[in-house]
N, C-alpha and C positions, 0 to 999 in steps of 0.2 A: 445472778452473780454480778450483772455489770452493775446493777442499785450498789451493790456491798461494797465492790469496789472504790464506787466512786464516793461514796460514803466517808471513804478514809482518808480524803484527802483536803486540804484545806484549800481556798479560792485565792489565788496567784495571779498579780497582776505588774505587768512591768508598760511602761510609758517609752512611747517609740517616738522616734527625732521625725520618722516620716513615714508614710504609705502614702502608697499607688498600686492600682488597679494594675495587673499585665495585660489582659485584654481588650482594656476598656477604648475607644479609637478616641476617647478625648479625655485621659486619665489626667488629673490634675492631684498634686503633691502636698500633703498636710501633714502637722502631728498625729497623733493618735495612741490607741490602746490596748495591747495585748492583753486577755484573759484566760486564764487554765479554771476552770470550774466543771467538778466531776470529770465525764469521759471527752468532755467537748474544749476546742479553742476556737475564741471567737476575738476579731479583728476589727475594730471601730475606728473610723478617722474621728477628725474633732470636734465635726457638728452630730458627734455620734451615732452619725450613720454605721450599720453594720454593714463592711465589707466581705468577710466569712466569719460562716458560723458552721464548723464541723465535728465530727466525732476523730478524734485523734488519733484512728485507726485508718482513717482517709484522706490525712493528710503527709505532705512530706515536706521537709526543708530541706533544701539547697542554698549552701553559704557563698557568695560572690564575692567577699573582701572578711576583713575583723569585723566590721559593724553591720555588715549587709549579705541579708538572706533573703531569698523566693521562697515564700509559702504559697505551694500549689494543693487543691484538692483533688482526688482522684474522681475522674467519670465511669460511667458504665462505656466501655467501648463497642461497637457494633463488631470486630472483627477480636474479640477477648482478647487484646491487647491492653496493656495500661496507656492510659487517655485521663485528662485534666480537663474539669470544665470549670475553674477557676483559679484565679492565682493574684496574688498579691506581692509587692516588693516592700520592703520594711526594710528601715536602718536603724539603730541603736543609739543612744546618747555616746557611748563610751562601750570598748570592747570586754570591758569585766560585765555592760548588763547580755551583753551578745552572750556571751557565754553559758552565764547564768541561764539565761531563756533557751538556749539549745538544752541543757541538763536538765529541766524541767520539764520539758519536752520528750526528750528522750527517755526519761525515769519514769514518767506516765506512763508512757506509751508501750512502753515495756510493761509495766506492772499489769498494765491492765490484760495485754496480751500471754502472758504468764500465768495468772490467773483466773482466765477466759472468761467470754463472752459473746456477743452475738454484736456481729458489722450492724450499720443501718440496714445495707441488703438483707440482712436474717443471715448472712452464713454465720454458722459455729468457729471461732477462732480455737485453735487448737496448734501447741507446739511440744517439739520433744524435745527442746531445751531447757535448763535448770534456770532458777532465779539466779545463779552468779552466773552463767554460760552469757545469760543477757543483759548483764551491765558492766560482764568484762572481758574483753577485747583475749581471742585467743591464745596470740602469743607471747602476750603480758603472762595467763595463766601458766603456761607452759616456764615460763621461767622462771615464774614460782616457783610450781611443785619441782622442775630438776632441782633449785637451789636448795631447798630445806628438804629436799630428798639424798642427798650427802649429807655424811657425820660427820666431816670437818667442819659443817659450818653449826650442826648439829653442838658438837663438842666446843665451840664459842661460845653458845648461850650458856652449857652447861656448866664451861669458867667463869662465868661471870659468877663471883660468889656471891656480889649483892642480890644479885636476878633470884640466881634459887637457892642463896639461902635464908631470902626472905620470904620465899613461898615455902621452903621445908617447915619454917618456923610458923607461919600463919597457920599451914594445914595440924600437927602436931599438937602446936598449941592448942588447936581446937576443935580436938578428939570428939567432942561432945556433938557438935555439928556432925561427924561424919561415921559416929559407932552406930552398924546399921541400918545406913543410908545408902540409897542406888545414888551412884554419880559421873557426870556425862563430862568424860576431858573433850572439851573444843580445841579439833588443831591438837590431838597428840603429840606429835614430834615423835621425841625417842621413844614416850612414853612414861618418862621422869614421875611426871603430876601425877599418875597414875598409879605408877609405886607407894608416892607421897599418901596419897588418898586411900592405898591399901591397909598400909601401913599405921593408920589412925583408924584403921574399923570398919573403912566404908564397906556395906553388904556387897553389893557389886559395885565395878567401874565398867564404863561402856568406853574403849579410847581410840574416838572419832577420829581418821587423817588420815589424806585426800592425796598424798607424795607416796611414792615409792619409801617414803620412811616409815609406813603401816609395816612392812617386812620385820625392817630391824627393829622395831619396837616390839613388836610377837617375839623376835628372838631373846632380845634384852627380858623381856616379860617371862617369856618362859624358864630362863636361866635363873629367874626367882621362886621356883617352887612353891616357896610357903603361899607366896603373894598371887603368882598366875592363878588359883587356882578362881581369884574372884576378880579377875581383869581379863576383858573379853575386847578385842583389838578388831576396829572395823573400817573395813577401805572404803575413804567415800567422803564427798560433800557434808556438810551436816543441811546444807538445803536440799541432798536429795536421800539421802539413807535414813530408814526406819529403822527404832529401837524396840523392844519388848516392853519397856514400861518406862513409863514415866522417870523424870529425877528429881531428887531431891536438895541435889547442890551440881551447878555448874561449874567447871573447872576450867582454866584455861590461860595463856599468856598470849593476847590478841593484840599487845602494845607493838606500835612502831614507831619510827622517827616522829614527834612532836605528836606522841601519844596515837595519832590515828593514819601515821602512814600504811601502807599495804591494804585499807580496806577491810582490816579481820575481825575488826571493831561489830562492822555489820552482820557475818557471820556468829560473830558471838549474842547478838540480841536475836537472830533469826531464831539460832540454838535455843533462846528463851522463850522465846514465843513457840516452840515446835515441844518440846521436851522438857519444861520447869512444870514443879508442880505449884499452885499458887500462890503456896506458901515458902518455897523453896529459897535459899538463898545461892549469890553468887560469887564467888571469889577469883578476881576481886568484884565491889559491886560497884568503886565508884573510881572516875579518873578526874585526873584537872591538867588543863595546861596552864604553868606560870609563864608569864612575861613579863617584861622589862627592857629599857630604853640602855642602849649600853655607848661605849668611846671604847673605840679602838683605834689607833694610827696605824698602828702595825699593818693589822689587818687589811684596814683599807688600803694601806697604798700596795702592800702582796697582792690583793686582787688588781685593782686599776695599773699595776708593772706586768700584770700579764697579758694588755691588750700592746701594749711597747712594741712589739712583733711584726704589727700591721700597721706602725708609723713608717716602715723601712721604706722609701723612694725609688730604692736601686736594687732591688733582690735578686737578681741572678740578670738585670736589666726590666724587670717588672717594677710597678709603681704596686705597693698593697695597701695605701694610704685609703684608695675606695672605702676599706672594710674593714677599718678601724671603730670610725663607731658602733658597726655591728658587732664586732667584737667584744667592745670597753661594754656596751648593754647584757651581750650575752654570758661573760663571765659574773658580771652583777646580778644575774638571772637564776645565780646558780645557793641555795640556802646552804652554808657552811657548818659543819656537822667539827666540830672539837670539842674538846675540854678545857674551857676556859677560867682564869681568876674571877672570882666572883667582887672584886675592887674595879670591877670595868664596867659595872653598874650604875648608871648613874639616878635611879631612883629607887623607890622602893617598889617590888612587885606587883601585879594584879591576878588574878587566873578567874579561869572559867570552867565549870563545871561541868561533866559528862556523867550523870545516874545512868549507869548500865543496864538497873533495873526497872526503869521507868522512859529511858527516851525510845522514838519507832528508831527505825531502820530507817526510813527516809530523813529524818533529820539529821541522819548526818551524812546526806549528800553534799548539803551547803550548809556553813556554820560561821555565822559574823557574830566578830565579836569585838563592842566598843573598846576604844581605850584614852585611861586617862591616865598620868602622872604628874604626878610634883617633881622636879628635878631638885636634886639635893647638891649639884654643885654645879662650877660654871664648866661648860667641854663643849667640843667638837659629840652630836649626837651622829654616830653610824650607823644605829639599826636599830633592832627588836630582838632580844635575845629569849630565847625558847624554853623551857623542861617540861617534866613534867610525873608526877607521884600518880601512885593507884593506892585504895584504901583496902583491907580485908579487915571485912565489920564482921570478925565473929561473936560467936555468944561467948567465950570467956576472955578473947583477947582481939584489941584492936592492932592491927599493923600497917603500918605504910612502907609502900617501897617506893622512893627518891631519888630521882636524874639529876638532882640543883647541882649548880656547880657550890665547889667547895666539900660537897659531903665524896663519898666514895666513889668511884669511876663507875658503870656501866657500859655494855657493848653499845648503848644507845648517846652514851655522850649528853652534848647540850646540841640547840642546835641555833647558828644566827642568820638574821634576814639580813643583809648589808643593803643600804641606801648608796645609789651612784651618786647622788648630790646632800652630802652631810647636811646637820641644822646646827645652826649656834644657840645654845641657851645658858640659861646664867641661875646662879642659886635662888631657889621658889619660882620659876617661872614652871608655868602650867603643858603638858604636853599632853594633847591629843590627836586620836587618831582611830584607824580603823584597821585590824585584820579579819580578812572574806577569805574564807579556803570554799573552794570549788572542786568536788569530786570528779574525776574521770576515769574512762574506762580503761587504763595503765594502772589500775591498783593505784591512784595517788590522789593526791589533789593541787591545783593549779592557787598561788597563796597572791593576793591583791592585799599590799599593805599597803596603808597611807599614816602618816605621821604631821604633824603641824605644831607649832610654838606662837604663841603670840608675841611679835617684834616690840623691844623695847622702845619707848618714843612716843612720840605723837600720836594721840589714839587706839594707844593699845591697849589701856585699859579699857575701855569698848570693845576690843576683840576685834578692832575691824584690818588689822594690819596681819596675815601670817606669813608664816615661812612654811613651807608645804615641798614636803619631798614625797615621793610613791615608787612603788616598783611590781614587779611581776614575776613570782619565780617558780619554778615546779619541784616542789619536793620529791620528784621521781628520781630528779637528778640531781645531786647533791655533790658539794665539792666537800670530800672528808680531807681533810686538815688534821686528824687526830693525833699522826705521828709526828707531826713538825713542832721544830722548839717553840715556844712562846717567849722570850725575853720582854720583863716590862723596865721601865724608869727605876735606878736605883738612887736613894740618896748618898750623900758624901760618907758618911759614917757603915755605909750599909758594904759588905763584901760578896762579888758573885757566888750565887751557888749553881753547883752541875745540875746541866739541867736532862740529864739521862737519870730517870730512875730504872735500874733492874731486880726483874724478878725470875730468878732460876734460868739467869743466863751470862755465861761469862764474858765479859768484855775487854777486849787483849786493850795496851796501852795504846800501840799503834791506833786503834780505832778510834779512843778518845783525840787522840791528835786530829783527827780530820773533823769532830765534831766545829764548827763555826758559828760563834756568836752569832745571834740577829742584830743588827745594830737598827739605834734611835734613828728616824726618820729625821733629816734635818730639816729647818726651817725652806732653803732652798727646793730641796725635794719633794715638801709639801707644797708649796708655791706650782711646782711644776706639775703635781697631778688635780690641782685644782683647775690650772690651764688647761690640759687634757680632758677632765672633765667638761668644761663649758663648750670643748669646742667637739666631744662626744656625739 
């Protein structure tokens, strides 16, 4: 079992700022080089000497700062105690590779112990923990399943008319796929998919979900007669519950904020790999996320007027100026979830691909993805702005369902990385850069953007001049913006319009009166959160 394992994993190497020996009485400090190969990590300074070289079952890290961890190896202790008869200190170029190399570390080290095998000692590794119990933290899980274990939030997705009824339509449509066919809903919820997939023939549905919403999905199920009778509702993980047979089509709505928030991404390929038949298809089977470079004023200075708080010198006779730039960084910290004009673009698209049906499970622990653009006009650059579509490749009809802004709202919105330090670029100049999402054990992932322009002038047709902005932010924590107005730049000839739209809800006059324009950011104001920011 530990060959197979280790089999499956590819050789992972990250370059470290420095090691040292913790033992050593005349430890001397050098670069060096982390490796993950098979079940082992092994630690080299520069003249390649190996410092450790152990099974990652034996080892453990302790983090001292962002860049700086103790890699200790476990000894045999004479009094069965845990005892170390090695250790090493390691610091990192930068806290995105620190990170990285703890996930790496930890996603092994888990898999392999999940999947067992035998210590160097010979003992047998053996746990009664599932494959998600061990890569996510429990009261992340816990507030999961109570959330989507309520039908209010339940009956959210269910309004979203675009969400399903562009899956009513996929499935429907394509009857042909599903007269006949065993089908495994991942993540039932109410149990919707499941009707959907009745409904067009499927032989059986199996409808996997793991909340307290397996109940009311049995009740909802039942109360359809014709349909319960080929839908069988099962409480449980799809990493840890057994099915009767095989499926023939996978079923499921595993999207989250920027296509792969919440993690369910992963469960859905588990589902694949446990319960598809070879040949089986999945719906949906493929995802993308689009990006793009966008200009906001608005936006930036509502974020950066929210650190204003902690300029205050005299607040009840406390100074809160200390914790100002903590603050101006940690609202920027925060990925902005609204629905935006798609005119705040300022080039054209790129996306990146996720096959459903072809990528592991591990890949998408960490997922970089380059990025380039042409700017198509001159602005103030504020971020990276987000969507993102899923495909359903059936055999008679193809469907997409689409977050972009501009097309129809979604409960999912768009979603933007805001930059604390804007970039200036001008029409065809070149922008690139990098988005790193990094999985963690919160169901999320921690997002490393970097962006750059080449400075018009001297030498920058060489490339050798940039502008380079970066930031850090955790899509776990999301600042939704979705309700608030958006007012952009009108021209002379152009007339406000209201910017409340209603849907089966009355709105008295009085209410309209208190509604308040956003106004244009003036020159002066802008000036002022640039000051702010420099001195962040």
């Amino acid at each position: 079992m530990e060959d197979s394992v280790a089999q499956k994993r590819k050789q992972r190497e990250f370059a470290l700022a420095s090691v040292s020996e913790v033992y050593a009485s005349s430890s001397s400090t050098s670069p060096g080089v982390a490796v993950f190969s098979g079940d082992r990590l092994q630690i080299r300074d520069e003249s390649n000497r190996i410092v450790i070289n152990a099974h990652l079952t034996d080892i453990e890290l302790f983090r001292l700062g962002p860049n700086e961890s103790v890699c200790m190896v476990e000894g045999s202790g004479a009094d069965k105690q845990t005892s170390y008869s090695s250790g090493v200190a390691i610091q990192f170029r930068n806290e995105e590779e620190s990170e990285a190399f703890h996930c790496v570390f930890q996603q092994w080290k888990k898999e392999f112990i999940v999947q067992g095998g035998n210590l160097s000692n010979g003992t047998n590794v053996i746990t009664s923990k599932s494959k998600f119990d061990e890569k996510i933290e429990s009261s992340s899980a816990k507030m999961y399943f109570h959330y989507y274990g309520q039908l209010l939030h339940q009956q959210n997705m269910l309004q979203d008319y675009v969400r399903t009824g562009t899956y009513y339509a996929a499935v429907i449509e394509n009857r042909t796929d599903f007269i006949g066919r065993v089908v495994v809903d991942v993540g039932a919820g109410s149990g919707i998919l499941s009707l959907f997939a009745a409904q067009a023939g499927a032989k059986h549905v199996y409808a996997v979900e793991a909340s307290e919403m397996a109940e009311y999905a049995q009740k909802l199920i039942a109360g359809n007669p014709i349909l319960s009778q080929r839908i069988t509702v099962i409480k449980g993980k799809v990493e840890d519950v057994e099915l009767p047979e095989k499926a023939d089509i996978l079923i499921s709505e595993p999207m989250g904020t920027l296509l792969v928030n919440e993690r369910m991404l992963e469960s859905y390929v588990i589902a694949r790999d446990r319960f598809l038949t070879p040949n089986g298809k999945m719906f949906p089977s493929v995802g993308r996320i689009h990006m793009a470079p966008f200009s906001d004023e608005y936006l930036f200075v509502e974020i950066a007027n929210k650190a204003l708080f902690w300029q205050q010198q005299n607040y009840y006779g406390v100074d809160l100026t200390p914790l100002h730039g903590t603050a101006f960084q940690g609202y920027f910290s925060q990925p902005v979830v609204d629905a935006f004009d798609p005119r705040l673009l300022i080039a054209a698209p790129m996306f990146h691909v996720i096959d459903f049906t072809k990528i592991k499970e591990e890949e998408l622990y960490e997922i970089d993805i380059p990025l380039r653009f042409v700017a198509n006009v001159g602005a103030r650059l504020h971020g990276l702005a987000c969507w993102f579509d899923v495909l359903f490749n059936g055999s008679t009809t193809r469907r997409w369902l689409t977050t972009a802004p501009g097309s129809p709202t979604t409960h999912w919105y768009q979603l933007r990385c805001v930059l604390s330090q804007p970039i200036y670029v001008v029409a065809g100049q070149e922008i690139t850069g990098r988005m790193h999402l990094i999985a963690h054990t919160a169901q999320s992932y921690t997002i490393y953007l970097t962006l750059s322009a080449k400075t018009w002038g001297p030498g920058a047709e060489q490339g050798e001049i940039l502008q380079t902005s970066s930031c850090k932010l955790d899509l776990k924590e999301p600042y939704y913006r979705m309700s608030q107005p958006q007012a952009y730049p009108l021209n002379q000839d152009q007339q406000p319009q209201p910017l409340l739209q209603t849907q089966d809800i009355n709105i008295q006059s009085q209410d309209l009166d208190e509604v308040e324009m956003m106004q244009l950011p003036s020159p002066k104001s802008c000036a002022q959160i640039d000051s702010l920011m420099q001195n962040a």
